[in-house]
C-alpha positions as CSV (number, residue, x, y, z in Angstrom):
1,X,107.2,115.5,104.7
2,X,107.7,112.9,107.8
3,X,105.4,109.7,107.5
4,X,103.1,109.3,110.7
5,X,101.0,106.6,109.4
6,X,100.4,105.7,106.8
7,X,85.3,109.8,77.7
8,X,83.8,105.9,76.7
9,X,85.5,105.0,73.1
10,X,83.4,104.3,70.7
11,X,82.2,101.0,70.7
12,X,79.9,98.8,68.6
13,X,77.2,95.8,69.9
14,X,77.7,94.6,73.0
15,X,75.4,97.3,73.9
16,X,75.4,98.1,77.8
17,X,78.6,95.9,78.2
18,X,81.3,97.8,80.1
19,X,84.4,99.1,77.6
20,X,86.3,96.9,80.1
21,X,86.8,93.3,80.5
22,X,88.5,92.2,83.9
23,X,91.3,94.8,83.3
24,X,92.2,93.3,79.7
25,X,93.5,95.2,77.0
26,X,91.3,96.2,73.8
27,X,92.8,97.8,70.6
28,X,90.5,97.2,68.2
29,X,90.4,98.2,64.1
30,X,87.2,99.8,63.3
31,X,85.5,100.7,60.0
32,X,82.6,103.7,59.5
33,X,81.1,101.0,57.8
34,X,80.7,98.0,60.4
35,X,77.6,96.7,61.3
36,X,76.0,98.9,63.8
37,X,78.1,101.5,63.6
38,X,76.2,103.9,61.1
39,X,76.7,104.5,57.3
40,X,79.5,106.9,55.7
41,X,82.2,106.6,53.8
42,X,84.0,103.5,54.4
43,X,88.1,104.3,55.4
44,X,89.4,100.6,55.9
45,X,92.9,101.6,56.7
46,X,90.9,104.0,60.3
47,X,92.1,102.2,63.2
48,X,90.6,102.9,67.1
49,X,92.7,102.5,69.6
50,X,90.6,102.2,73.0
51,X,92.3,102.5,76.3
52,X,94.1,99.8,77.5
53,X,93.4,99.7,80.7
54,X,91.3,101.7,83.1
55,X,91.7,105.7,83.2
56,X,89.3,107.3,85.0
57,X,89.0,111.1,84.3
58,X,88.5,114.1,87.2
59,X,85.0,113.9,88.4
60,X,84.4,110.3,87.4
61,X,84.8,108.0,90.6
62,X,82.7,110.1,93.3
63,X,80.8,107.2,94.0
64,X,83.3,104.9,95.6
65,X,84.3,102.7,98.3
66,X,87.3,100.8,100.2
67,X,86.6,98.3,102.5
68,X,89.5,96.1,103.9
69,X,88.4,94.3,106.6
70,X,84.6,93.1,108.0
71,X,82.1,93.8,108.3
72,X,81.8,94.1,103.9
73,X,79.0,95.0,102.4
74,X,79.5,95.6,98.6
75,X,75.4,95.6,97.7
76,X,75.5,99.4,97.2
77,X,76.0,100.5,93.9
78,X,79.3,102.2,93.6
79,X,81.3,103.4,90.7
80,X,84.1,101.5,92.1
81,X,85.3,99.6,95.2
82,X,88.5,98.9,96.3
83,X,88.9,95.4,97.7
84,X,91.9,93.4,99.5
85,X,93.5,91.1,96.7
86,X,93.4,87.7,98.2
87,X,90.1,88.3,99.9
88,X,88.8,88.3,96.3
89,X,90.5,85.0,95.6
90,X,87.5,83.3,93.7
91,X,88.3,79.3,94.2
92,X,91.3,77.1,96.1
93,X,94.2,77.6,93.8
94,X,98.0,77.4,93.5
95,X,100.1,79.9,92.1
96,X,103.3,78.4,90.8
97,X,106.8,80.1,91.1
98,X,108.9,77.6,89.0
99,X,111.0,76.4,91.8
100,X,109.0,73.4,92.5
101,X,106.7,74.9,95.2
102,X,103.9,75.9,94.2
103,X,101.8,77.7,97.1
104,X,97.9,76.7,97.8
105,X,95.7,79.7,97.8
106,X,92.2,79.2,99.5
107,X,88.9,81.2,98.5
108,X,88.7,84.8,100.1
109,X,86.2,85.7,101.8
110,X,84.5,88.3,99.1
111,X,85.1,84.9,97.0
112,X,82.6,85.7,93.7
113,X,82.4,89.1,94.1
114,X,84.7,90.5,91.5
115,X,81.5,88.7,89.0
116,X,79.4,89.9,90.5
117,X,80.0,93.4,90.4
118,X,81.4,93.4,87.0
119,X,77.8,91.8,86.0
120,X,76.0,95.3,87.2
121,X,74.9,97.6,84.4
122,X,76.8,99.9,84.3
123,X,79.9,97.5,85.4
124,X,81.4,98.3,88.7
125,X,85.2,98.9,88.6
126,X,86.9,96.3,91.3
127,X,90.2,97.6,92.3
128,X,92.6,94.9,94.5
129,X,94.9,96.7,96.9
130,X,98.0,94.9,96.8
131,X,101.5,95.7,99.7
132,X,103.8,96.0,97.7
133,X,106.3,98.2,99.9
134,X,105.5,96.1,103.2
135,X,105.3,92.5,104.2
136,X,102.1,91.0,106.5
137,X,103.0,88.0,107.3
138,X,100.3,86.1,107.4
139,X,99.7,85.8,103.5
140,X,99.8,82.9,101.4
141,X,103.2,83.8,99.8
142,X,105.0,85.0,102.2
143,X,107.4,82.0,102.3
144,X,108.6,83.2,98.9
145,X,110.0,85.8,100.7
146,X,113.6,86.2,101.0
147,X,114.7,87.2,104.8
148,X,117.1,89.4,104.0
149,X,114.4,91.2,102.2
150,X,112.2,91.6,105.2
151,X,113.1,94.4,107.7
152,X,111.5,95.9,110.9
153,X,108.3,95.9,111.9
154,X,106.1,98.7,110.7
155,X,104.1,100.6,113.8
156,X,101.1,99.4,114.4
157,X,99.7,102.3,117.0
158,X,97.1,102.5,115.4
159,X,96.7,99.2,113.2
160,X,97.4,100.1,109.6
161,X,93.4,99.2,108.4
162,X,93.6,96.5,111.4
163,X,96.4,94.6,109.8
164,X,99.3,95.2,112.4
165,X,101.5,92.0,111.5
166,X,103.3,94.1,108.4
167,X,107.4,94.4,108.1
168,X,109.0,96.5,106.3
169,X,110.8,95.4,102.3
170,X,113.9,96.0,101.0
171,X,112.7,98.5,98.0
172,X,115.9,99.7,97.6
173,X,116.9,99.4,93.6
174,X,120.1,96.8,94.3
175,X,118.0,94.6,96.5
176,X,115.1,93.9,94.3
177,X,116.0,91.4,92.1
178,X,115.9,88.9,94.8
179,X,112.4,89.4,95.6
180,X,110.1,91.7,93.5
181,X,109.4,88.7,90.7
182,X,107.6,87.4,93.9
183,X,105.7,90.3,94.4
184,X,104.9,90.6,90.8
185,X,103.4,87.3,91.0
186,X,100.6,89.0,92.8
187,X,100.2,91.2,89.9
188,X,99.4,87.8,87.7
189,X,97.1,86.8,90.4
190,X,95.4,89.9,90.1
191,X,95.2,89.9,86.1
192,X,93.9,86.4,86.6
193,X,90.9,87.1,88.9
194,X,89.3,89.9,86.9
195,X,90.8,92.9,88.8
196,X,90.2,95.9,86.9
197,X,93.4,97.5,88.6
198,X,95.6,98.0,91.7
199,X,96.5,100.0,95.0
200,X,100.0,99.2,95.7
201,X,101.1,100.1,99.1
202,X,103.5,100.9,101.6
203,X,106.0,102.1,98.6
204,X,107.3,104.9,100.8
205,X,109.2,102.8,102.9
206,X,111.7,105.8,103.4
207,X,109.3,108.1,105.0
208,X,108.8,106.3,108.2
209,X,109.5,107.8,111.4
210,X,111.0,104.6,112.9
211,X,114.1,103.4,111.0
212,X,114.7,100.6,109.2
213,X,117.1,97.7,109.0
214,X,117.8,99.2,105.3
215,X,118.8,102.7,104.4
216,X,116.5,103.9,102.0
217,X,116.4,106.8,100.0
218,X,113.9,108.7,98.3
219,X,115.6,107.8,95.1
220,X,114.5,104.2,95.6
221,X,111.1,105.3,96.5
222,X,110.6,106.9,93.2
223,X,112.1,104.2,91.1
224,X,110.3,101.7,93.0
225,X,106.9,103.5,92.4
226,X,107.3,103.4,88.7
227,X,108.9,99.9,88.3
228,X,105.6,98.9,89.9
229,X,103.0,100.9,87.8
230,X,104.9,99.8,85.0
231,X,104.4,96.0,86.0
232,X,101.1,96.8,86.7
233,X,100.8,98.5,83.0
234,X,102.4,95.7,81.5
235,X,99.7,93.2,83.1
236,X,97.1,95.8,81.6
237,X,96.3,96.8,85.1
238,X,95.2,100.6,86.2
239,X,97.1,101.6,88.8
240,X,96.6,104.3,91.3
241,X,99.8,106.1,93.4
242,X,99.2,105.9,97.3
243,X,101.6,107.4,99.9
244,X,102.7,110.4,97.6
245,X,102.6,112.9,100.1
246,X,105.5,111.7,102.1
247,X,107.9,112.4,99.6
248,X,107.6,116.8,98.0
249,X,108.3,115.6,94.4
250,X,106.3,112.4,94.4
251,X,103.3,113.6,92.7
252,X,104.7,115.9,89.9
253,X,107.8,112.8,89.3
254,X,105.2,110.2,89.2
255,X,102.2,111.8,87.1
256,X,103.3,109.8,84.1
257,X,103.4,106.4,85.8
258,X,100.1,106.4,87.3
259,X,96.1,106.6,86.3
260,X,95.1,108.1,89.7
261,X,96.2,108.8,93.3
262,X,94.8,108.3,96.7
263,X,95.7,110.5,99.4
264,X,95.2,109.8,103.2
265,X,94.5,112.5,106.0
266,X,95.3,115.4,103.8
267,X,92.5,117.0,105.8
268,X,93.6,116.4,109.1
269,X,97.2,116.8,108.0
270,X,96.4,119.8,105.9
271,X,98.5,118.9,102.8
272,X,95.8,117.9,100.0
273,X,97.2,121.0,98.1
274,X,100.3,118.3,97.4
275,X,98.4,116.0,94.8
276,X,97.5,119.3,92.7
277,X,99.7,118.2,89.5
278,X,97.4,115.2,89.4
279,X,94.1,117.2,89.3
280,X,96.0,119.5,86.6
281,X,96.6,116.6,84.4
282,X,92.7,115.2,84.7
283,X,93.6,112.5,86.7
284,X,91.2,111.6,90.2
285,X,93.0,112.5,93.4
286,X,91.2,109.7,96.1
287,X,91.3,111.4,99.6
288,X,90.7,109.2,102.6
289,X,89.8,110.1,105.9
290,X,89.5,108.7,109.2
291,X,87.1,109.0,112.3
292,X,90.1,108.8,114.6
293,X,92.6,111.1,114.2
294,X,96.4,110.6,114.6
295,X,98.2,111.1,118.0
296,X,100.8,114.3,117.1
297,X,104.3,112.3,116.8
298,X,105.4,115.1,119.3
299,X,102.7,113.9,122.2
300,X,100.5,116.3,121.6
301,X,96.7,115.8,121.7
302,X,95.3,114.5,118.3
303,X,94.4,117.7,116.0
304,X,90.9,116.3,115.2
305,X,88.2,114.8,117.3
306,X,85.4,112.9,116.0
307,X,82.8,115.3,116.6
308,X,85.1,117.3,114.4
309,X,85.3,115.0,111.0
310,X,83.2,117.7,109.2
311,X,86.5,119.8,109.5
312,X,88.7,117.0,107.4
313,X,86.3,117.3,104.8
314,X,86.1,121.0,104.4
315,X,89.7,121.4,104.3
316,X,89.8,118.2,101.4
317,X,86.9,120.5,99.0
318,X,89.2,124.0,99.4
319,X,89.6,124.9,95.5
320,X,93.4,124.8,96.1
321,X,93.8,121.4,96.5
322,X,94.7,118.1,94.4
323,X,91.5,116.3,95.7
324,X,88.5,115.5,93.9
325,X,86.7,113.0,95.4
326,X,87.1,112.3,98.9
327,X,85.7,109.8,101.8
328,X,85.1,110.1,105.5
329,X,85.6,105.8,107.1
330,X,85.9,104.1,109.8
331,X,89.8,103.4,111.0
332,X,89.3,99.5,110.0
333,X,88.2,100.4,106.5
334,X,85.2,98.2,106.6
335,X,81.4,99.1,106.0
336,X,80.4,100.3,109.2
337,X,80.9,103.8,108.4
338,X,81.3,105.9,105.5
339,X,80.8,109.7,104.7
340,X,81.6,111.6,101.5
341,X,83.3,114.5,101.0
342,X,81.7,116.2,98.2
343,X,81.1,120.4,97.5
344,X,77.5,121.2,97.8
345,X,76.9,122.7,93.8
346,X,74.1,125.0,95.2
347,X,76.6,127.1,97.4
348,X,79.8,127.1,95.2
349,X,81.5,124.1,96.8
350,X,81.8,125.8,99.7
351,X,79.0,123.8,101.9
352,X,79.5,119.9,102.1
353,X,76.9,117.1,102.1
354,X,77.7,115.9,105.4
355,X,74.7,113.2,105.6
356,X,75.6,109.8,106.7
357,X,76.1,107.2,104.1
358,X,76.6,103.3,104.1
């Protein structure tokens, strides 16, 4: 496909707490006979081994959000909001490299928020999106960067989320070395704040329309997708897999590496039957839509008006696809506008609450 655009464990005291902790890793040993836990037969040798990280399971993140740019407004209670990682940056900081440099990081401007909404009952899941397959080059690290790393720009007609200034990486498996322990670097920073998990994106460099001053191949993509949900695992991170429709194999290659997907303008593309394997395998398919739709690459009209965006979401809830929740936002990603895509239960899934929502 051508790119145009981009059940709780067990768990005793603590009662109420979320069974995660900013992302961290739990593997606990647990006895029938611990305190609070209830009687029986005590089997000392039992062990309990929670999840280490955050899996969500089909059905369980219909209340969610992204918002990427302002106006934010994260007061609403959501099951889980996806944020921009260095907007969440809680306090001036450095992050150090070990070449003598360390880079100053000042306080984002949702600064406090990842406590906050980790302090709600039930615990709000904070997910930092993180470019990990582009460059904007206005973010603190971007000096780390090597320049033969950094390629052409990436379109910006329309704005990816109204960040524009964004060039290409070099994801291709020989050129990594001399750059992704930068990248990775974000990962720590993540880890450190509290994020609960990550949204790489951009991975599917290769899929662009416009070329790029590398020749990559959807070998790389793939192998660059799972090197970074594994770094993201190692960090005891949840990832989710964004941009796998560009690539037919993507989905069914990649189930293994990630927790969950997110999908954009499979509606008004009409390909949300591609993240299926995911929705097999239990895992949340994310769809995103816009209010604008996408000028045809070929110069025809756009295929969806937004008068139309009821359309998007009817095509998302057909019992075919991959998707199983899915969102309606504005084209900055921001709070002004959001609309979700959910079957009405009282006509089969057919019917869709199509009610305004902030």
């Amino acid at each position: 496909m051508t790119r145009r655009d981009t059940a709780p464990p067990r768990r005793c005291g603590r009662a109420g707490a979320s069974w995660w902790v900013s992302g961290f890793a739990a593997i606990v040993a647990v006895t029938a006979s611990s305190a609070g836990c209830g009687g029986g037969t005590s089997t000392p040798d039992a062990t309990v081994t929670e999840p280490q990280w955050w899996r969500p399971t089909y059905g369980s993140v219909q209340n969610w959000d992204i918002q990427l740019n302002p106006p934010f407004d994260v007061s609403s209670p959501r099951t889980m909001y996806v944020l921009d990682l260095w907007d969440l940056v809680p306090l001036p900081m450095t992050l150090d490299y070990g070449d003598g440099t360390p880079i100053p990081v000042v306080a984002g401007r949702l600064a406090g928020r990842i406590t906050e909404l980790h302090a709600r009952t039930p615990a709000t899941v904070v997910i930092c999106r993180v470019e990990t397959g582009m460059l904007e080059m206005d973010r603190p690290d971007t000096a780390k960067f090597p320049d033969t790393a950094i390629g052409d720009a990436i379109p910006d007609s329309p704005p990816l989320a109204g960040r524009p200034h964004g060039k290409f990486l070099d994801i291709r498996a020989t050129s990594r070395a001399a750059w992704a322990p930068v990248m990775f670097k974000r990962f720590d920073l993540a880890r450190q704040i509290g994020c609960d998990g990550i949204l790489p994106m951009h991975n599917d460099v290769g899929s662009y329309l416009k070329p790029t001053a590398f020749t990559i191949t959807s070998d790389d993509v793939l192998s660059w997708y799972t090197e970074v949900a594994k770094q993201g695992h190692d960090r005891m991170l949840s990832v989710g897999l964004h941009g796998g429709e560009t690539f037919p194999t993507t989905y069914e290659q990649e189930l293994d590496s990630f927790d969950w997907a997110m999908i954009e303008r499979c509606g008004e593309d009409m390909s949300c039957d591609l993240p299926a394997p995911f929705k097999r395998a239990d895992k949340p398919v994310l769809a995103l839509e816009y209010q604008t739709s996408l000028p045809d690459p070929d110069g025809d009209p756009p295929t969806m008006a937004v008068d139309q965006t009821a359309t998007v979401c009817v095509r998302q809830q057909q019992e075919k696809n991959g998707v199983t929740e899915g969102l309606l936002k504005d084209d900055q990603l921001s709070s002004a506008f959001r609309m979700p895509c959910e079957p009405d239960d009282t006509s089969g899934g057919a019917a869709l609450r199509a009610a305004r929502r902030r």
